[in-house]
FIVEX-830617 format. One record per residue (C-alpha): x, z, y negated; residue in one letter. Coordinates in Angstrom, 2 decimals. Example, Ala and Ser with C-alpha at 12.3 -4.5 7.8 and 13.67 -1.06 7.14 Angstrom:
2
<r <12.30; 7.80; 4.50>; "A">
<r <13.67; 7.14; 1.06>; "S">
***
This chain:
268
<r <0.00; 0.00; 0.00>; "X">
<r <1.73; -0.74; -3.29>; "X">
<r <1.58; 1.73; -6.19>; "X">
<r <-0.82; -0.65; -8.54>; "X">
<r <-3.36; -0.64; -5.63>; "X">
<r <-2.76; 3.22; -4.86>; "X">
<r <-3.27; 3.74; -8.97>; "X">
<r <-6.67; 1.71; -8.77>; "X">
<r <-7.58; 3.88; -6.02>; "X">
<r <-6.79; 6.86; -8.24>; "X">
<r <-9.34; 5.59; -10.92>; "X">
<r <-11.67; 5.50; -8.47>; "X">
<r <-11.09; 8.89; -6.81>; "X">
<r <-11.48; 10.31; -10.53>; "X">
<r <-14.95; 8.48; -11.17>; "X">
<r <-16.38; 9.84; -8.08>; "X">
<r <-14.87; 13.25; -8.76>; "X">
<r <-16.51; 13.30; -12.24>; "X">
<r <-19.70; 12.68; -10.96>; "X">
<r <-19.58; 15.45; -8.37>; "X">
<r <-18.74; 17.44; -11.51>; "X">
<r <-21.74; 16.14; -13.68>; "X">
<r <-24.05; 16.94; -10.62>; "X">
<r <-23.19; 20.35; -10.22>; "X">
<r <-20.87; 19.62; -7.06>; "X">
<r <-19.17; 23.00; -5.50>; "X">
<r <-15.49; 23.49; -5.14>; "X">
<r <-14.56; 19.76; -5.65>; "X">
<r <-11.69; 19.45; -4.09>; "X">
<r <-9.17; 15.90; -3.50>; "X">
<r <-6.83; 16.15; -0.64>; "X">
<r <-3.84; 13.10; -0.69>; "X">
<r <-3.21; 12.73; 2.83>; "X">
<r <0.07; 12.31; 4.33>; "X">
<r <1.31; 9.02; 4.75>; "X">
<r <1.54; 9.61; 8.69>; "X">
<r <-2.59; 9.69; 8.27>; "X">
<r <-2.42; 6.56; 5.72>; "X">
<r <-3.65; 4.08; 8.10>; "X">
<r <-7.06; 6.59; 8.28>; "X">
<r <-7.47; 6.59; 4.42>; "X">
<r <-5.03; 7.85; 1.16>; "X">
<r <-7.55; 10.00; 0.21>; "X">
<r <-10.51; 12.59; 0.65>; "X">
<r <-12.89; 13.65; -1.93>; "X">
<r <-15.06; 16.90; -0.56>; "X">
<r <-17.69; 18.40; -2.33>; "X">
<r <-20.67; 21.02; -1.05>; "X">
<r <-24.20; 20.93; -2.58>; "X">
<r <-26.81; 23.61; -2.79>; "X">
<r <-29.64; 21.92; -0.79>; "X">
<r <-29.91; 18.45; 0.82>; "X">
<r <-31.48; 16.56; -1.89>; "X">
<r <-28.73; 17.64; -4.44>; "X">
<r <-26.30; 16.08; -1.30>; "X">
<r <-28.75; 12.47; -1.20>; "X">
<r <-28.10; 12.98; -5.59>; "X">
<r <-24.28; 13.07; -5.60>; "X">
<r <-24.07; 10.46; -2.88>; "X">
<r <-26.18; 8.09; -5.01>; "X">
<r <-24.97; 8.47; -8.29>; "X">
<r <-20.87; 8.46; -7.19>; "X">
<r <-22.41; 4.54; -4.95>; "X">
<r <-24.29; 3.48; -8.44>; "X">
<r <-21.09; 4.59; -10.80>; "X">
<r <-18.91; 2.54; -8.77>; "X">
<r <-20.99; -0.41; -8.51>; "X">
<r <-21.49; -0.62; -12.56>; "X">
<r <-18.48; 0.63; -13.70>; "X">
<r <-16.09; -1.05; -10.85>; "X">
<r <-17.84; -3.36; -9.09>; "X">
<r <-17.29; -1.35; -5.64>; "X">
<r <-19.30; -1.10; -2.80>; "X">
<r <-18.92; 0.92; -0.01>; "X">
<r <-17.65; -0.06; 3.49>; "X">
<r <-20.23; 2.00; 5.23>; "X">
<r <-22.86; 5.07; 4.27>; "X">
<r <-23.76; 7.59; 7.40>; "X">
<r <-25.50; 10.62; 6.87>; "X">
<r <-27.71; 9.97; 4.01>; "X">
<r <-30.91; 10.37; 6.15>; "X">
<r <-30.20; 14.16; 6.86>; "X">
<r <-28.75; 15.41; 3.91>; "X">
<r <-26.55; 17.46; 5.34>; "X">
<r <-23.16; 15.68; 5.70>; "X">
<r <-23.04; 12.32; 3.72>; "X">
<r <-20.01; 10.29; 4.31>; "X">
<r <-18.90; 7.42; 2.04>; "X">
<r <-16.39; 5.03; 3.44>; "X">
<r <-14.29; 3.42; 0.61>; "X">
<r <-11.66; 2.47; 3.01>; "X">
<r <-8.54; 3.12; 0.51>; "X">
<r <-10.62; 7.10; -0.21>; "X">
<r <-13.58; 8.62; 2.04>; "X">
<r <-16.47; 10.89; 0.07>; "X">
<r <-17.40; 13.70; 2.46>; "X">
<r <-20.95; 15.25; 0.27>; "X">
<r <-21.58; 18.68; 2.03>; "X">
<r <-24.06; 21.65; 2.69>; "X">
<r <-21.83; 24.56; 1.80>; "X">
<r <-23.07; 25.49; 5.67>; "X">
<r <-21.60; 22.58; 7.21>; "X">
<r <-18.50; 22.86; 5.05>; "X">
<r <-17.37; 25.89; 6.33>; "X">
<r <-18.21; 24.54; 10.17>; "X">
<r <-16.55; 21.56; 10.40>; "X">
<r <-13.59; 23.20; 7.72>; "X">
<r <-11.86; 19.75; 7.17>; "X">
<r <-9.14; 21.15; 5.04>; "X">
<r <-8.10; 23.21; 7.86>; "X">
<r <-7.93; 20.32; 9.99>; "X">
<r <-5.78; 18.27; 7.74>; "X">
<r <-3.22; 20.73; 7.14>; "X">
<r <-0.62; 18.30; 6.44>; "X">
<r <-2.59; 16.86; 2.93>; "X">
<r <-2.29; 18.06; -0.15>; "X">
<r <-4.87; 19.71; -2.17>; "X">
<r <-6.14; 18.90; -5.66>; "X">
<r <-8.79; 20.15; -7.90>; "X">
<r <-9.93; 17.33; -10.26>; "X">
<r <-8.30; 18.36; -13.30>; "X">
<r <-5.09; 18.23; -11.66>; "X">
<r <-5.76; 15.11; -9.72>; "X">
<r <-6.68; 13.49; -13.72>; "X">
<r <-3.18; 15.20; -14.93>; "X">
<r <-1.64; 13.28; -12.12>; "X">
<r <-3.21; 9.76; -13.06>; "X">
<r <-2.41; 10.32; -16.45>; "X">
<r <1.42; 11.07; -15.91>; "X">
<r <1.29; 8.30; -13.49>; "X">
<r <-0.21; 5.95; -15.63>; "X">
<r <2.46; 6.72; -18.72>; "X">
<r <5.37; 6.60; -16.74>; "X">
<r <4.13; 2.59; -15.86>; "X">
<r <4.22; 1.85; -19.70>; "X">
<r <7.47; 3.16; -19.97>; "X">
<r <9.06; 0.93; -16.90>; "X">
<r <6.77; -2.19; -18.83>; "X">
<r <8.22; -1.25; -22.00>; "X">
<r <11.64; -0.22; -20.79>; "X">
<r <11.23; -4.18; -19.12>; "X">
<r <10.62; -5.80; -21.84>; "X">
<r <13.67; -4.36; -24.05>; "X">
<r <15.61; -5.74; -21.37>; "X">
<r <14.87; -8.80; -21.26>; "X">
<r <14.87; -9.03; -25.58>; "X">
<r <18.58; -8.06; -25.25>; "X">
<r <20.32; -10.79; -23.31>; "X">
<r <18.46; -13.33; -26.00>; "X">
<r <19.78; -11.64; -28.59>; "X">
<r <23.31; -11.73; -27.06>; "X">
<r <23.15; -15.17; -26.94>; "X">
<r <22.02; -15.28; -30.43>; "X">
<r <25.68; -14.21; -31.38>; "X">
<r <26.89; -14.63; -35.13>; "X">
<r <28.80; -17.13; -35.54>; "X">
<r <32.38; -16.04; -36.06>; "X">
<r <33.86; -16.30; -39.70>; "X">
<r <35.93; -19.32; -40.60>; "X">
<r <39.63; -19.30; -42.69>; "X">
<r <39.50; -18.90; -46.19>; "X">
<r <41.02; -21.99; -46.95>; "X">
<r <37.22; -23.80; -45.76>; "X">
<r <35.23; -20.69; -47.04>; "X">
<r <37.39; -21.74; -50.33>; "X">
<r <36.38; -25.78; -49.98>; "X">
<r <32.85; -24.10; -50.45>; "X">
<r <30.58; -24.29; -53.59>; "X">
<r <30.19; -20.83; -55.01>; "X">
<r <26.63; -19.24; -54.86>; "X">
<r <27.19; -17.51; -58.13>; "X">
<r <24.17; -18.07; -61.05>; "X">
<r <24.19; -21.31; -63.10>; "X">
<r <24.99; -19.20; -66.02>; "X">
<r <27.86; -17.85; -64.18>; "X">
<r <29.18; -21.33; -63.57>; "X">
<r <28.66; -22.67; -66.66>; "X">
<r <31.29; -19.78; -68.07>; "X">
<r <33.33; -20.74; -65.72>; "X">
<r <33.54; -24.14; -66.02>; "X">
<r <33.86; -23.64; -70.14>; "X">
<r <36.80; -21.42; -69.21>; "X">
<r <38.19; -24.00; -67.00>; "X">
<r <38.07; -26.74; -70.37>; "X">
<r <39.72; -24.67; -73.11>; "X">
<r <42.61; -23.58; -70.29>; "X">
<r <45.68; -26.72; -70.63>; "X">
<r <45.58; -28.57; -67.15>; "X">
<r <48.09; -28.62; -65.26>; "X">
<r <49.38; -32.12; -64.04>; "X">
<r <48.73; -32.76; -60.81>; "X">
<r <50.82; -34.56; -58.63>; "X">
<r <48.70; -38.17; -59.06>; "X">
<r <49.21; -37.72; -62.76>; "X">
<r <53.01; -37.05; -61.92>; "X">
<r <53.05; -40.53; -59.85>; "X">
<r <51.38; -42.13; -63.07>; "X">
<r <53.46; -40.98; -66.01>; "X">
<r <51.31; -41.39; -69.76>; "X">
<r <52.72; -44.40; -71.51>; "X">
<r <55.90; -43.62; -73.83>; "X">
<r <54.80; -42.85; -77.94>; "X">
<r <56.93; -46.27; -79.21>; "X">
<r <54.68; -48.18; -77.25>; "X">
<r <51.77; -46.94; -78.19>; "X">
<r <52.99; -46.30; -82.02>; "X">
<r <53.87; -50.55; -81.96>; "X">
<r <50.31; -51.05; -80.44>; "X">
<r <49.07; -49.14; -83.34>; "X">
<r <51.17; -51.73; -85.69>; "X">
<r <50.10; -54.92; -84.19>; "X">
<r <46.09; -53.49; -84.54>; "X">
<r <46.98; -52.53; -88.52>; "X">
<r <48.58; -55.83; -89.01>; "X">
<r <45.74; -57.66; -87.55>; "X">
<r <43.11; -55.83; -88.98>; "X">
<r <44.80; -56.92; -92.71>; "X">
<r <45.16; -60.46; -92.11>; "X">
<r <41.75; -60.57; -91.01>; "X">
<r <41.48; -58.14; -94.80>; "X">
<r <43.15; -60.83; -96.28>; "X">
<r <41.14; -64.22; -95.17>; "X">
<r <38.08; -62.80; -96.01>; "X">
<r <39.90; -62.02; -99.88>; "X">
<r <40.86; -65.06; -99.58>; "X">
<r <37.28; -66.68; -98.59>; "X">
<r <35.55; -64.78; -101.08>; "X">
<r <37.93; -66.26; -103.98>; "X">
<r <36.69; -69.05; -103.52>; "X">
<r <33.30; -69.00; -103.55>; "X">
<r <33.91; -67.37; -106.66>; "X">
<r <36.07; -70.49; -107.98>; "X">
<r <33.53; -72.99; -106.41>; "X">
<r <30.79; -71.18; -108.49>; "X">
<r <32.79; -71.06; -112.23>; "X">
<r <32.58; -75.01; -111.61>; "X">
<r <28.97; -74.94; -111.31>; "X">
<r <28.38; -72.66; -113.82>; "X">
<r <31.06; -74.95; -116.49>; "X">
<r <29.25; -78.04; -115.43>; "X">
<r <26.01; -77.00; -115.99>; "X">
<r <27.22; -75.53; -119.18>; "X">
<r <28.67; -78.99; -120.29>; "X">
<r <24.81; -80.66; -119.70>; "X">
<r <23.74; -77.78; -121.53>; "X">
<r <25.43; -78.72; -124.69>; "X">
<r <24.50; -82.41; -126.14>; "X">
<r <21.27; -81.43; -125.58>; "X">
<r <21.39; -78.31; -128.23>; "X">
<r <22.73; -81.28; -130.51>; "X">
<r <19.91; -83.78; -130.00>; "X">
<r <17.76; -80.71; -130.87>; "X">
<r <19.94; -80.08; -134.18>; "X">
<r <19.36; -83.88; -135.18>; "X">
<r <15.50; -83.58; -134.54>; "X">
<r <15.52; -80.51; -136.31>; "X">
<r <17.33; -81.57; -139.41>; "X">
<r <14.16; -81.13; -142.40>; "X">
<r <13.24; -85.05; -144.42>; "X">
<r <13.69; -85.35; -147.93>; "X">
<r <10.39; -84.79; -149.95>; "X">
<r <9.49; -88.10; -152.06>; "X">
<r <7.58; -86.84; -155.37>; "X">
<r <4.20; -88.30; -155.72>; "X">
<r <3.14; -90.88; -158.59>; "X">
<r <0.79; -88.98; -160.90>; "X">
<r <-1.92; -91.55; -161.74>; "X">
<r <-3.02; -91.84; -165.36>; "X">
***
């Protein structure tokens, strides 16, 4: 029998005790066999009643519980007729439902000296220990198996400082942007291209400055030059027109010139 089927059978021992309790069963009593007597049954649940119809009560009420509450049916009812010693055959637990007469006749706790005898509290103190121990090994399971994942989730080992270096910096923009103005008023250093490349020598670049000076006034000069003579070009016109300008003033002076006045004959 394995333990989750012996722990179901448990639950169902405590059901039926705690309806012997509710009908006002005497000395309730669970005995866990030995396992020598495990091929018989795990366990017995005794109880005595007062009369024979409180007997047929218990017996009914621990079949009906079962039935609702478990879906369980019994393997086989004897006794019920009588009254006086009802037997329940669960097959995994047996109900023995007394006459507190009969009880102390047959005396099946005598005759089963080798089980072990529980009131229902204890039994239920049992189950319960029982029952927390199981979540522990499930829970003690399940951390075991999280830890090998996380070992092979191992961090990744830290590389040289020269790559961590090559890196961009994950300091704040305004943090870089100090930087970086830092980095422009600091003189830089040549580097070795530069140093393969030397800057062009100051003559040269003082006769390139010459040669763009000289240019730049001879170009000065041709436009000087240009612009003299449009001026020239223009006196010309400005003489010439000048020139038609003047016999006509003198034409004007000739028609302008006032006629002699002739005195008029006085008639007599």
């Amino acid at each position: 029998m394995t333990t989750e089927t012996k722990q179901q059978t448990r639950i169902y021992v405590q059901a039926a005790a705690a309806v012997c309790e509710d009908k006002k069963g005497l000395d309730t009593r669970i005995l866990e066999l030995d396992p020598i007597d495990s091929g018989l049954s795990d366990f017995f649940l005794i109880t005595s009643a007062s009369n024979d119809r409180q007997a047929i009560a218990i017996a009914d009420e621990i079949e009906d519980r079962l039935k609702k509450e478990f879906g369980v049916f019994p393997n086989s009812v004897e006794g019920r007729r009588h009254g006086q010693w009802i037997l329940l055959d669960y097959v995994d637990f047996v109900v023995h439902v007394f006459l507190a007469e009969r009880r102390a006749f047959y005396d099946i706790e005598r005759l089963r000296k080798s089980a072990r005898p529980l009131t229902p509290a204890e039994f239920d103190a049992e189950l319960k220990a029982e029952l927390a121990a199981k979540t522990l090994a499930a829970r003690g399971k399940s951390s075991a198996k999280l830890k090998p994942a996380a070992a092979k989730q191992a961090p990744i080992p830290n590389k040289p400082a020269k790559k961590a270096a090559a890196k961009p910096s994950l300091a704040p923009r305004s943090k870089r942007a100090a930087k970086k103005s830092v980095a422009k008023l600091k003189p830089t250093k040549p580097t070795k291209k530069s140093a393969a490349n030397p800057a062009p020598a100051p003559k040269k670049v003082a006769k390139n400055a010459a040669k763009k000076t000289v240019v730049k006034s001879k170009s000065a000069k041709s436009v000087a030059k240009k612009t003299v003579a449009k001026k020239n070009v223009a006196g010309k016109k400005v003489k010439k027109t000048a020139l038609k300008k003047a016999p006509a003033k003198k034409s004007a002076a000739k028609k302008t010139t006032p006629r002699k006045l002739t005195p008029k004959k006085k008639n007599r």
